[in-house]
N, C-alpha and C positions, 0 to 999 in steps of 0.2 A: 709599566707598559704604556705605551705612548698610542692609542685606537684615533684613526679618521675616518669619517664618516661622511658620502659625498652624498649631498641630497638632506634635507630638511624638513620634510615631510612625514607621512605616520610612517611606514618600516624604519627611515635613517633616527627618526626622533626616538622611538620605542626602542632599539639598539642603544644609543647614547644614552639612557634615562637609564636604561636596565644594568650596561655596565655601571654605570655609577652608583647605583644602588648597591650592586653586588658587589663589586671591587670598587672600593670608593677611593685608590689608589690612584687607579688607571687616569691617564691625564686624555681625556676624550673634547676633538676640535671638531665640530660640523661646518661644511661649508657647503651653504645655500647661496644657488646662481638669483633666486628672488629676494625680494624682503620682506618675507612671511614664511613663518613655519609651521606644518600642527594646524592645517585646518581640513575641515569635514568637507573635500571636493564634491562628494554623493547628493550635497543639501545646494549645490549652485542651482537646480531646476529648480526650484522651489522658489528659490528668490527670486529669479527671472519670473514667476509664474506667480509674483504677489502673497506666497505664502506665509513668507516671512519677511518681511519689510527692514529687518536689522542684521545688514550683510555682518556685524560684528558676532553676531551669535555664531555663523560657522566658523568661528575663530576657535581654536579648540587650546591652544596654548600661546601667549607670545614669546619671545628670542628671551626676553630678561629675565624670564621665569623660569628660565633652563637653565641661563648663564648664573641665577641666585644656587642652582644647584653644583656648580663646579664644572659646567658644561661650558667649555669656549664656543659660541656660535662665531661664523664669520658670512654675514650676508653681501649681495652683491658678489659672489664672490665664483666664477664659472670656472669649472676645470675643465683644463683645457690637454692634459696629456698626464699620462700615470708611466712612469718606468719602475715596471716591478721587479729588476731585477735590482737596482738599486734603492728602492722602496720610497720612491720621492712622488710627489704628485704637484701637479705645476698650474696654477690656478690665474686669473685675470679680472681687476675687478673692473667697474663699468666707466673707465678713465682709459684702459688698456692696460694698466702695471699690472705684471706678472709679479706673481709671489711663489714660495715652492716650501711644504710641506712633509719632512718627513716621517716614516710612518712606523711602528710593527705589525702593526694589524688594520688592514684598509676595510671597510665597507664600502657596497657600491650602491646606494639606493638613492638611485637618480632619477626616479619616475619615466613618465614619458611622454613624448608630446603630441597633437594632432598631426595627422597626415594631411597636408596642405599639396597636393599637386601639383604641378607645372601645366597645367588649362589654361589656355587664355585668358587674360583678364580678372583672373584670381586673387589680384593684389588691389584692386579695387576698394574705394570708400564703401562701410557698411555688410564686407564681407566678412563672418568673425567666426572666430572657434569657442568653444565652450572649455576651460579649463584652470583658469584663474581667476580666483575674486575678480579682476578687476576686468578680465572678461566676462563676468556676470552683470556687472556693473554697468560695462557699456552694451552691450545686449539689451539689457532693461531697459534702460537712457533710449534707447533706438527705436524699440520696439513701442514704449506710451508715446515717445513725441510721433512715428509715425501710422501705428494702429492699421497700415495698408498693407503690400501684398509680401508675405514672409514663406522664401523656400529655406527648404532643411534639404541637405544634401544628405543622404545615410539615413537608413531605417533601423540602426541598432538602439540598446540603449540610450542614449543620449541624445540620439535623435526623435525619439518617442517621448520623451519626458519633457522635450522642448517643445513638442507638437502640443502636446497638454499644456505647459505654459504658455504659448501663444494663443489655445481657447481659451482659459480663463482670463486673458487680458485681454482678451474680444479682440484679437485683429481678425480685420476684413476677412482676408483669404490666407490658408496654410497651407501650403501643398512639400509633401515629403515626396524629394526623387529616390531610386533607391537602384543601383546597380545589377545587384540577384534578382531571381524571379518573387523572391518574398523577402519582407520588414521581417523584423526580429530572426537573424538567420540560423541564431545559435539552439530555436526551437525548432519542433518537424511541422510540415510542411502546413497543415490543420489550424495549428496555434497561429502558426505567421496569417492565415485567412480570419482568421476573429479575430487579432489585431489591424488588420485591413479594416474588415466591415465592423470593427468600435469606430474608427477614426472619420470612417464616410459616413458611420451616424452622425457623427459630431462636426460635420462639413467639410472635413479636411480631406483632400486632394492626395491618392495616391499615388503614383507611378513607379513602378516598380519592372525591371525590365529595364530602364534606360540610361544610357550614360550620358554625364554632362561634358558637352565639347566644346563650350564658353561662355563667358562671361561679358555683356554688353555692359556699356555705361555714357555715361554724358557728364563730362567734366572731369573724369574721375570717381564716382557713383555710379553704382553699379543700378539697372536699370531691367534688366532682362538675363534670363539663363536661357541658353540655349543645346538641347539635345538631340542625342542623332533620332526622337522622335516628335520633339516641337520645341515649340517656344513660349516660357513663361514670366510674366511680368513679373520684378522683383526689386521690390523696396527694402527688403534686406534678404541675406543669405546667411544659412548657420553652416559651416562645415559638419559633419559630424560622421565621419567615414574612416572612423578609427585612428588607431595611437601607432606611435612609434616607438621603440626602447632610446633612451637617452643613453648612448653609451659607444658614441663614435669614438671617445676620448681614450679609447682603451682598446688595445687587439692582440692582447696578449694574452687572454682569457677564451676560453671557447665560448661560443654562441649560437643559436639557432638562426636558420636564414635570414629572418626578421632583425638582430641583432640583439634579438633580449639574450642574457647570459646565462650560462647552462651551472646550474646548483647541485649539490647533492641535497640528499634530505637533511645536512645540518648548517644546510646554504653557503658551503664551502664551493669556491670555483675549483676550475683546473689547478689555477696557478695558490703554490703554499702562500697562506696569510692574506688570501684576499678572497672575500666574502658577496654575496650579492643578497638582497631582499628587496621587496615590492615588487611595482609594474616593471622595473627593468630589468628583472631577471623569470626564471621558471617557477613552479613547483613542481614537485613531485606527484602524478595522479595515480590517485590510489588502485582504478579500473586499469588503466592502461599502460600502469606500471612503468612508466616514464618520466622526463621533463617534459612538461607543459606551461606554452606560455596563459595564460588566464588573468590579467589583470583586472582585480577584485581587492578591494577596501581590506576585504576581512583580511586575506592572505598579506598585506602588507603589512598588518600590525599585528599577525602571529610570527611568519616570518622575523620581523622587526625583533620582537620581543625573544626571541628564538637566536637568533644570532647574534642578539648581545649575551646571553648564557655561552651561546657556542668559542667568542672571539678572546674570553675569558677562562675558557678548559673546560667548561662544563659539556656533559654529551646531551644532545639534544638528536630531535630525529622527528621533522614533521613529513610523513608520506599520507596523506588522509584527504589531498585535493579532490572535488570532485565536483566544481565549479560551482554549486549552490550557490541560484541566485532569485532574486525575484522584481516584480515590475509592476505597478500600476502604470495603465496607460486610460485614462479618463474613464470610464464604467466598467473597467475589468481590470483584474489582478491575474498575473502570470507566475509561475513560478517553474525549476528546473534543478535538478541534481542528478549528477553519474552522467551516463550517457547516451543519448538520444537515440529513435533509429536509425537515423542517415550516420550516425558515425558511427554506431554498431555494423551496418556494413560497411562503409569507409576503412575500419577495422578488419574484417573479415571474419566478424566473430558470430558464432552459432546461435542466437537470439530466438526468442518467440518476443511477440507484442501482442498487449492485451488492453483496448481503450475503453473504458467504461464510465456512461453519464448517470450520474445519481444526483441527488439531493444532499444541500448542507446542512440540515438539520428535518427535525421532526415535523412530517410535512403538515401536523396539527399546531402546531407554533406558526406563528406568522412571520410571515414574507423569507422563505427558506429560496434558496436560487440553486438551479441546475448545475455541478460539478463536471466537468470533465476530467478523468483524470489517466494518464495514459503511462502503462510500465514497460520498460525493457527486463528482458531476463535469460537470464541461461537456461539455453534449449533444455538442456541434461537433468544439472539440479534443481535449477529453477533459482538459484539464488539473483535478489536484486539487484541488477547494474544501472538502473534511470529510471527515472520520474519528470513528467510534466502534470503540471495540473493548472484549470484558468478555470475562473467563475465572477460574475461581480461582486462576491464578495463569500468571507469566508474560505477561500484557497488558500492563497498563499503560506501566511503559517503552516498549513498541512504538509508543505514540503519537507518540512524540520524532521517527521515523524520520517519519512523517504529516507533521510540523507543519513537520518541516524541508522536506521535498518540497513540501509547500505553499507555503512561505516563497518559495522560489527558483522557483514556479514551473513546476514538473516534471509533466507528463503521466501519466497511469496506465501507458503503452508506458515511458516512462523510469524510470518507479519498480519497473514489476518486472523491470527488468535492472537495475538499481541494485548495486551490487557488495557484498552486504551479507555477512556472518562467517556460517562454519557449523562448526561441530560438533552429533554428535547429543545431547549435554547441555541445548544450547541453542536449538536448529533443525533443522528437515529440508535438505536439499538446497536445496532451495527453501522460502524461509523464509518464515512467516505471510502475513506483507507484501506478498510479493512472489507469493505464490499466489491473494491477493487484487487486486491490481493486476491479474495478468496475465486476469484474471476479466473484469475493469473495462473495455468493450470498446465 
C-alpha cells in the first residue's frame, strides 16, 4: 500500500510513524509546504517570553530522523489540488514545479493558518502572527530591540500567552484589543473578568469591545492601530484572532463552514480512502455528540496516531473530545472541560450550574489560594457535562479529575465521593472537587 500524508506536523508525523511501525510494508511519503517537521507549536510563547532561550528545544523530531525510518519526507513542498477520484495529489515546490503523487490512502493534516484580514494597512513592517518557529524568532528579535508600545489583536489563547511574554520582557506598554465583550471566550463570562483584572494588575491595557478598522504607518512600519473606539500607539502588533483550516486544496470532502473537514470517529472523510487529522479537520465531541472543530495539540497527536492504525485496516474509534484545556496567564491558571454555560444554552440543553470558591489546600499549611471552581450538569441526573476552574495556583491539574469524570460518565453524587488523595500540602479533607461536586445538587 502506497499511504500520503499532507502536512508534517504532529497528527500527519504520528500517522506516518505509526503506519510504518505497524505495517512496515506500506511505502508512506509526507509532504510538508515548510521545512520543519515535529515541533512543539504550544512552547512558541515561551520563547518569545525568555523562557527558553534554545528555539531548538521545540524541535521535537527532524525530517532525517523519519526518512532513517522508511519514511519519504518531501519539504518545501505545497499541495496544491487533490483529485480523488483518480487518487493523484498535485504538489509545487518553492521554484513553482509542479509534481503529482499518487496515492491509495491519502491523509489530510495540514494544520492551519492565522486569520490575517483584509484591514487596512495589515501588510505592514512589524505586523506578525504567532505560528512558526521562525515566527517566534522574529517576534522576539522585534520585541528586545524595540521594548516600546506592543498591541495584541485577539484575546484568546495565544493572545494571552503573548501578553505574559511581552511582561516578562518588560516592554513599555501592552495593550490587548479583543473584538467580544470578553478575553478568553471559550470560558463563561466570570473567568474572562479575572483574566481581565490579572492583566490590568500587571499593566496591560485591555479593550475589549472594539474592532480594529487600521493600520497606520510611516515608511511601511506600522505606527498606530486604529479602532472604531480609539487610537493606539504601536511599535509592534501580534495578530492573534484565530486560525484557519489549510484545506482550500481540496472540495471534494465535506467540511464545516469554516473549511475544517468533517471526520468520522475513525477520521475517515466523506470521500473512500481519504482521511483527515489535527487542526484541519473535526473531532468528534463527546457532549454534543457531533463533529467539532477544536484545534488542540492533544487531539492532533491522538487523531494522528489513530489514523495511522485506521488507514492500515485496523478499527479505531476516538469519540471522547471534550476540549480540555488549560492557561496560565501571569498570576492565574485557568482551566475548562465539556461544556460551558453559554454553550449549554447555545445548545438548548437542560442544565443547572453550581460555582463554588474554596481553598487549595489545608487552610493550616501555608499559603493555600482561593479556588474557583464552576460545574455544568444535567438538570435530571445530574450527570457532569463542564467544568472551569481558575486560582493562582493549584487549579489547573484539577481539571483532569473533571474531564475524567466526565469521560465515564459520573454524576455530581459520584464524583464527590469519588476516593480522591489527601494531605494538607495538597487538599482539605475534602478536596476542591469534591466540595464542589457535593454542592452540585
Amino acid at each position: 500500500m502506497k499511504a500520503l500524508v499532507i502536512g508534517g506536523n504532529p497528527a500527519g508525523m504520528s500517522a506516518a510513524s505509526r503506519m510504518k511501525r505497524k505495517a512496515p510494508d506500506t511505502e508512506v511519503i509526507v509532504l510538508e509546504k515548510s521545512h520543519e517537521v515535529s515541533y512543539g507549536a504550544c512552547g512558541l510563547p515561551y520563547y518569545v517570553a525568555g523562557l527558553n532561550d534554545d528555539l531548538d528545544r521545540i524541535r521535537i523530531r527532524k525530517a532525517p530522523e523519519f526518512e532513517k525510518n522508511g519514511i519519504s519526507v518531501g519539504l518545501g513542498q505545497e499541495v496544491i489540488a487533490v483529485d480523488t477520484e483518480k487518487k493523484i495529489v498535485t504538489a509545487k515546490n518553492e521554484q513553482g514545479e509542479e509534481s503529482t503523487y499518487n496515492y491509495d490512502k491519502l491523509l489530510i493534516a495540514s494544520g492551519t493558518s492565522p486569520k490575517v484580514p483584509p484591514i487596512p494597512g495589515i501588510r505592514q513592517n512589524n505586523i506578525f502572527c504567532l505560528k512558526t518557529l521562525q515566527d517566534a524568532e522574529a517576534i522576539k528579535t522585534a520585541i528586545q530591540k524595540s521594548k516600546g508600545n506592543v498591541v495584541i489583536v485577539g484575546g484568546g489563547y495565544i493572545g494571552l500567552e503573548i501578553a505574559e511574554a511581552c511582561v516578562l520582557q518588560k516592554v513599555k506598554s501592552v495593550r490587548i484589543v479583543e473584538a467580544l465583550d470578553q478575553v478568553l471566550n471559550v470560558f463563561d463570562e466570570e473567568f474572562g473578568q479575572a483574566v481581565k483584572d490579572e492583566l490590568e494588575k500587571n499593566d496591560v491595557a485591555v479593550c475589549t469591545g472594539e474592532r480594529v478598522q487600521s493600520f497606520e504607518g510611516i515608511d511601511g512600519t506600522v505606527t498606530e492601530i486604529v479602532t472604531d473606539k480609539g487610537r493606539y500607539p504601536a511599535d509592534i502588533v501580534i495578530l492573534s484572532i484565530g486560525v484557519s483550516p489549510n484545506t482550500k486544496f481540496i472540495d471534494s470532502v465535506e467540511k464545516l463552514p469554516n473549511g475544517a473537514i468533517i471526520t468520522n470517529t475513525a477520521m475517515e472523510t466523506s470521500v473512500k480512502d481519504v482521511y483527515a487529522a489535527g487542526d484541519c479537520g473535526t473531532v468528534y465531541h463527546k457532549i454534543l455528540k457531533k463533529p467539532a472543530f477544536i484545534a488542540l495539540g492533544t487531539y492532533a497527536n491522538k487523531q494522528g496516531r489513530l489514523a495511522g492504525d485506521s488507514m492500515i485496516g485496523k478499527e479505531v474509534c476516538f469519540d471522547r473530545a471534550l476540549g480540555t484545556s488549560m492557561l496560565r496567564c501571569l498570576g492565574m491558571e485557568f482551566a475548562k472541560t465539556g461544556i460551558s454555560e453559554k454553550e449549554a444554552k447555545r445548545e438548548g440543553l437542560d442544565v443547572k450550574i453550581k460555582t463554588v470558591t474554596t481553598r487549595s489546600h489545608a487552610r493550616y499549611y501555608p499559603d493555600p489560594v482561593e479556588l474557583t471552581i464552576k460545574f455544568v450538569y444535567d438538570a435530571k441526573d445530574h450527570t457532569l457535562l463542564g467544568a472551569q476552574i481558575m486560582g493562582a495556583k493549584e487549579a489547573a491539574w484539577r481539571i483532569d479529575v473533571c474531564a475524567c469524570a466526565i469521560d465515564q460518565g459520573m454524576t455530581t453524587e459520584e464524583l464527590g465521593y469519588l476516593d480522591l488523595g489527601y494531605a494538607p500540602m495538597f487538599a482539605g479533607v475534602w478536596d476542591a472537587i469534591g466540595i464542589a461536586a457535593n454542592a452540585s445538587k
